[in-house]
N, CA and C atoms as a LAMMPS dump frame, in Angstrom:
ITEM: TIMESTEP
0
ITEM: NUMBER OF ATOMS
267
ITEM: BOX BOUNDS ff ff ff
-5.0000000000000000e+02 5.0000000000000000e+02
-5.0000000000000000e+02 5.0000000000000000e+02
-5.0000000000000000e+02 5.0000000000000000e+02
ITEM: ATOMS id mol type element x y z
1 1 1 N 323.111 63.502 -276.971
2 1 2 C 322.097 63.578 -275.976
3 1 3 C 322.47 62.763 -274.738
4 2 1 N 322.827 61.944 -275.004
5 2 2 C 323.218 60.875 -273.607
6 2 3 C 324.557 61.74 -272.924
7 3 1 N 325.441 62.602 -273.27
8 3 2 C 326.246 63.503 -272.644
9 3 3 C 325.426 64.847 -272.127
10 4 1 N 324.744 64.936 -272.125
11 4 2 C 323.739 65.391 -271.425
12 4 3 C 322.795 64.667 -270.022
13 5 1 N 322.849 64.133 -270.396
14 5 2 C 321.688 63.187 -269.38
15 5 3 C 323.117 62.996 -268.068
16 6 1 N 324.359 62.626 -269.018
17 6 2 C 325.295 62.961 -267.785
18 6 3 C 325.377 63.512 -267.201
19 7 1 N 325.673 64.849 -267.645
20 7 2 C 325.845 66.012 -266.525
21 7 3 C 324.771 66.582 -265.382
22 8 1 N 323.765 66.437 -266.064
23 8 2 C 322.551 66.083 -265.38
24 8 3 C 322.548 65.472 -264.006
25 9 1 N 322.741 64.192 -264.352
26 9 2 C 322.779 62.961 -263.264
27 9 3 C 324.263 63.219 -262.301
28 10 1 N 325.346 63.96 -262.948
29 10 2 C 326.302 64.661 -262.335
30 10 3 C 326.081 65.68 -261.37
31 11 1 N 325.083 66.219 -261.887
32 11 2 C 324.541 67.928 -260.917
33 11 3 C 324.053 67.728 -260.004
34 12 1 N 322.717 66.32 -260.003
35 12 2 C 321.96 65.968 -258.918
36 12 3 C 322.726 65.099 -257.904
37 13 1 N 324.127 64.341 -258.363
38 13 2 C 324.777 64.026 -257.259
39 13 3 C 325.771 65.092 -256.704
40 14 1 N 326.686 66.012 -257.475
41 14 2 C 326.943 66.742 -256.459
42 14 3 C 325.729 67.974 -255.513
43 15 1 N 324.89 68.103 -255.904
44 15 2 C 323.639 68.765 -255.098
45 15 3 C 323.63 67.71 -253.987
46 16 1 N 323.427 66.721 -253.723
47 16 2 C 323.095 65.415 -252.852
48 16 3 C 324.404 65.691 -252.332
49 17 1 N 325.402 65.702 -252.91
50 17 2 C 326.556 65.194 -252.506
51 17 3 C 326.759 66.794 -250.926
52 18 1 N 326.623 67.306 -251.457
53 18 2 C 327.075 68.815 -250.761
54 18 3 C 326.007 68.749 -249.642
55 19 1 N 324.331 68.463 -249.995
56 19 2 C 323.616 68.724 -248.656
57 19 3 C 324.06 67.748 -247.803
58 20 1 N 324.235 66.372 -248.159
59 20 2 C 324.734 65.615 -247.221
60 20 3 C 326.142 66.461 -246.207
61 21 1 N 327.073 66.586 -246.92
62 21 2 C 328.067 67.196 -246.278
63 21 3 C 328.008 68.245 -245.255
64 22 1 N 326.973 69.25 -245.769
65 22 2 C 326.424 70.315 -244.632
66 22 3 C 325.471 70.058 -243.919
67 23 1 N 324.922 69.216 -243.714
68 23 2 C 323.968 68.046 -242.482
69 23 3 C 324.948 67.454 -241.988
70 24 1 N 325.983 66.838 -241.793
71 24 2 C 327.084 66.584 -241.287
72 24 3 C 328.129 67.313 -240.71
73 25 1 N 328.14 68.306 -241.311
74 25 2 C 329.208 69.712 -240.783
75 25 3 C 328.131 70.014 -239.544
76 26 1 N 326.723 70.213 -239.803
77 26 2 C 326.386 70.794 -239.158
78 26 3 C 326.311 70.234 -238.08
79 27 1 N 325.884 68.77 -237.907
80 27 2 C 325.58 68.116 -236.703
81 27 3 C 326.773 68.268 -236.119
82 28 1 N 328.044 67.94 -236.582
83 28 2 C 329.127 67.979 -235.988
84 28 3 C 329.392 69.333 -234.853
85 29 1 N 329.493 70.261 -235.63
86 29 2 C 329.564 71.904 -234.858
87 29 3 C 328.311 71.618 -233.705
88 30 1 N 327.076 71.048 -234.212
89 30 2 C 325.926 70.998 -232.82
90 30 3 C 326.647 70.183 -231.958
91 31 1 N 327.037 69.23 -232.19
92 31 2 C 327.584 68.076 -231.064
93 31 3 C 329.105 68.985 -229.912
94 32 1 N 329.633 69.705 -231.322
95 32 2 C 331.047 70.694 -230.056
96 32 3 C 329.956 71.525 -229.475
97 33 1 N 329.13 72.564 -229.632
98 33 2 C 328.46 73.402 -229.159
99 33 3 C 327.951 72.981 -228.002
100 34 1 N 326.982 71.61 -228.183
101 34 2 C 326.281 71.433 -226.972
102 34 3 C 327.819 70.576 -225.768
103 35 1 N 328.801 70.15 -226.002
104 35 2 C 329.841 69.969 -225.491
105 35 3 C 329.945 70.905 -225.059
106 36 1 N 330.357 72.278 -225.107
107 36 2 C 330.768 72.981 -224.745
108 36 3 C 330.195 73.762 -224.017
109 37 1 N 328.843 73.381 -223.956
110 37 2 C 327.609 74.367 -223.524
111 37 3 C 327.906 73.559 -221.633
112 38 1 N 327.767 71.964 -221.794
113 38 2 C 327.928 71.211 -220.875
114 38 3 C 328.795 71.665 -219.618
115 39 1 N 330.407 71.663 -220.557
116 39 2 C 331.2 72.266 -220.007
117 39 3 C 331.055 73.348 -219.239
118 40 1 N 330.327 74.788 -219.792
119 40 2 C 330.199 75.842 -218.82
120 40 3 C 329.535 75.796 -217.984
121 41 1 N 328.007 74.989 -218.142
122 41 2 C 327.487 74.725 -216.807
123 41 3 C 328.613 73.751 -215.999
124 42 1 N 329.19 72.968 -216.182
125 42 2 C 329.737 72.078 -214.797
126 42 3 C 330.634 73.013 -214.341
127 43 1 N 331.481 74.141 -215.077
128 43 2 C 332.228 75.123 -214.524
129 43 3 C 331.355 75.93 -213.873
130 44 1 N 330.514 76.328 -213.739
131 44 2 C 329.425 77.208 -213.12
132 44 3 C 329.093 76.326 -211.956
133 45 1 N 328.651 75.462 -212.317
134 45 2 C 328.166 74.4 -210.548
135 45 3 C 329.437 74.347 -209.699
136 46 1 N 330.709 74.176 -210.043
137 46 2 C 331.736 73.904 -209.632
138 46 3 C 331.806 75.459 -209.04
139 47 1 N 332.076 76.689 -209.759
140 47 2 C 332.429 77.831 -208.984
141 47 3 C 331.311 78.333 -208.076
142 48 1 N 330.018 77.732 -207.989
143 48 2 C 329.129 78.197 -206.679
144 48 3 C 329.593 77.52 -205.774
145 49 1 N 330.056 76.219 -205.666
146 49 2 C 330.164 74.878 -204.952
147 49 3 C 331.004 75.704 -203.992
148 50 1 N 332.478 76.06 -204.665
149 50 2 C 333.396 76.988 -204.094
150 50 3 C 333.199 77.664 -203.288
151 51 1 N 331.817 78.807 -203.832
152 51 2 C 332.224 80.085 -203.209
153 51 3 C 331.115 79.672 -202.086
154 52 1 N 329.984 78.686 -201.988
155 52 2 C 329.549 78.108 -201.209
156 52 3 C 330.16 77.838 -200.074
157 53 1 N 331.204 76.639 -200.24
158 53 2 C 332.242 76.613 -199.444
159 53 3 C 332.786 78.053 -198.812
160 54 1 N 333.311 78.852 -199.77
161 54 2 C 333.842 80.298 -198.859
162 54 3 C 332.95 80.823 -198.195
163 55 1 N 331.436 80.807 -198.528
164 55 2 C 330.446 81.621 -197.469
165 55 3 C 330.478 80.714 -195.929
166 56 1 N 330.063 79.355 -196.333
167 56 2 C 330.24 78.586 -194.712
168 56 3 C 331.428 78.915 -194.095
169 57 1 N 332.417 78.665 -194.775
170 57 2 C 334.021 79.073 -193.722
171 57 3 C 333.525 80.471 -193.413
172 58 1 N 333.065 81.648 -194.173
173 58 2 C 333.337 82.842 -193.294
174 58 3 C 332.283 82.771 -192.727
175 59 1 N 330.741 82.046 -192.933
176 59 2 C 329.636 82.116 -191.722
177 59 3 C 330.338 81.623 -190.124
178 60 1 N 331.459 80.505 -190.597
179 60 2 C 331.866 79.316 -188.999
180 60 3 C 332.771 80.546 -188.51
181 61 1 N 333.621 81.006 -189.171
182 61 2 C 334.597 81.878 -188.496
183 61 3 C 334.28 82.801 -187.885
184 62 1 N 332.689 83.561 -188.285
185 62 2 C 332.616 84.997 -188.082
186 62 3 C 331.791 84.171 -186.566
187 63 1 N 330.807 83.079 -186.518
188 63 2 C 330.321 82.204 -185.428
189 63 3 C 331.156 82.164 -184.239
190 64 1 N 332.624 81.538 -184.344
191 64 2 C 333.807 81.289 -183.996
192 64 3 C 334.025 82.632 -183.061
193 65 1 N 334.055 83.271 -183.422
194 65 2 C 334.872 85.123 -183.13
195 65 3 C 333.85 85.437 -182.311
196 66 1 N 332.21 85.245 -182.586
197 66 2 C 331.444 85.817 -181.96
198 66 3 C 331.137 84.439 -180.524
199 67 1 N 331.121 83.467 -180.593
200 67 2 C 331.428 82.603 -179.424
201 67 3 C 332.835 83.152 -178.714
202 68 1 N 333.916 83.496 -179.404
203 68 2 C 335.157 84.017 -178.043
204 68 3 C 334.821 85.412 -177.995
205 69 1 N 333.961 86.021 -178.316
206 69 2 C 333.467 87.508 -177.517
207 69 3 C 332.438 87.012 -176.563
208 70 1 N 331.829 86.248 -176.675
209 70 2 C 330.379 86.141 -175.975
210 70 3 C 331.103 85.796 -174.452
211 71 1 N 332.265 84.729 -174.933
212 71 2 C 333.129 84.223 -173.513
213 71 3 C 333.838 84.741 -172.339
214 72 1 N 334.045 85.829 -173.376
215 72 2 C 335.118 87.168 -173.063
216 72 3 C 334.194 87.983 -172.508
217 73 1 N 333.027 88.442 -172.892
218 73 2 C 331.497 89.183 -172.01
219 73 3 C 331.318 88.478 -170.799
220 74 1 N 330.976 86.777 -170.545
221 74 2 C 330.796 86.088 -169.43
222 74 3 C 331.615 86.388 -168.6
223 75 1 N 333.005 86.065 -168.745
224 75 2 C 334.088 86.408 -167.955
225 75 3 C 334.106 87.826 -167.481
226 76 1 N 333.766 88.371 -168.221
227 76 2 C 334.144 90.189 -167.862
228 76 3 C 332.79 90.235 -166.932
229 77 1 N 331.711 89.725 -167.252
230 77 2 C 330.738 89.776 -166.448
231 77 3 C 330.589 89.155 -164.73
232 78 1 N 331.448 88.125 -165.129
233 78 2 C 331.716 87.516 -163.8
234 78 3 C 332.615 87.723 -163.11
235 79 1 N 333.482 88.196 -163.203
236 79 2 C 334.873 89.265 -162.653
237 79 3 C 333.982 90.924 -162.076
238 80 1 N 332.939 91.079 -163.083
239 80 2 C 332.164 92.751 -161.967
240 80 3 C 331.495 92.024 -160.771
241 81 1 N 330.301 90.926 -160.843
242 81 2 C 329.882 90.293 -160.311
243 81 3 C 330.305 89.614 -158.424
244 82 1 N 331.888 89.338 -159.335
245 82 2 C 332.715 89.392 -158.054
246 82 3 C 332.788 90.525 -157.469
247 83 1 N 333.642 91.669 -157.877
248 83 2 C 333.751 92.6 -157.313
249 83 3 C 332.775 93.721 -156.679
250 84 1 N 331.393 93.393 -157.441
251 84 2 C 330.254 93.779 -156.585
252 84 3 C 330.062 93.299 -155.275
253 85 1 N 330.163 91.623 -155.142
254 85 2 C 329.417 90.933 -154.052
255 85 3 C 330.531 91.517 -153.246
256 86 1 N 331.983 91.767 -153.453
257 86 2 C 333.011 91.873 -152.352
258 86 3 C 332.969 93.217 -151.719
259 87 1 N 332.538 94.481 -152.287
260 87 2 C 332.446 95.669 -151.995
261 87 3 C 330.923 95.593 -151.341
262 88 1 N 330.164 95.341 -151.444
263 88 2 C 328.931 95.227 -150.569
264 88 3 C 329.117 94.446 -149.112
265 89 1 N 328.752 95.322 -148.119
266 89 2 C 329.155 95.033 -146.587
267 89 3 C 328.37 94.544 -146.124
């Protein structure tokens, strides 16, 4: 009878023994997961940041282009301007 009561007291520690282990596996895998979860958001903030950046450069450039047309209109405007006042007698 007492070889009994062993195996017993054997069963209920590996039962103990195993949930412990998979409460531990598990937290572990939660701890990479939410790591990794981290990770894709800062890769995500990082690639708007970017393309953020690429929208201002092409907002300044396309700004840029449209200030040396606007200059290029003044001038062209002030070159007819001339040639009006000079042809009028």
């Amino acid at each position: 009878m007492a070889h009994r009561y062993h195996v017993t007291n054997n069963l209920w520690l590996w039962i103990g023994f195993n949930g412990f282990v998979l409460i531990m596996l598990n937290l572990f895998i939660g701890i990479i997961m939410n790591s990794m979860s981290e990770m894709h958001a800062e890769l995500d903030e990082q690639v708007r940041a970017k393309q953020s950046v690429a929208e201002n450069d092409s907002v300044l450039s396309n700004l840029t282009a449209l200030d040396q047309q606007l200059s290029a209109l003044k001038s062209q405007l002030r070159d007819l301007r001339g040639k009006l006042t000079n042809n009028t007698p």
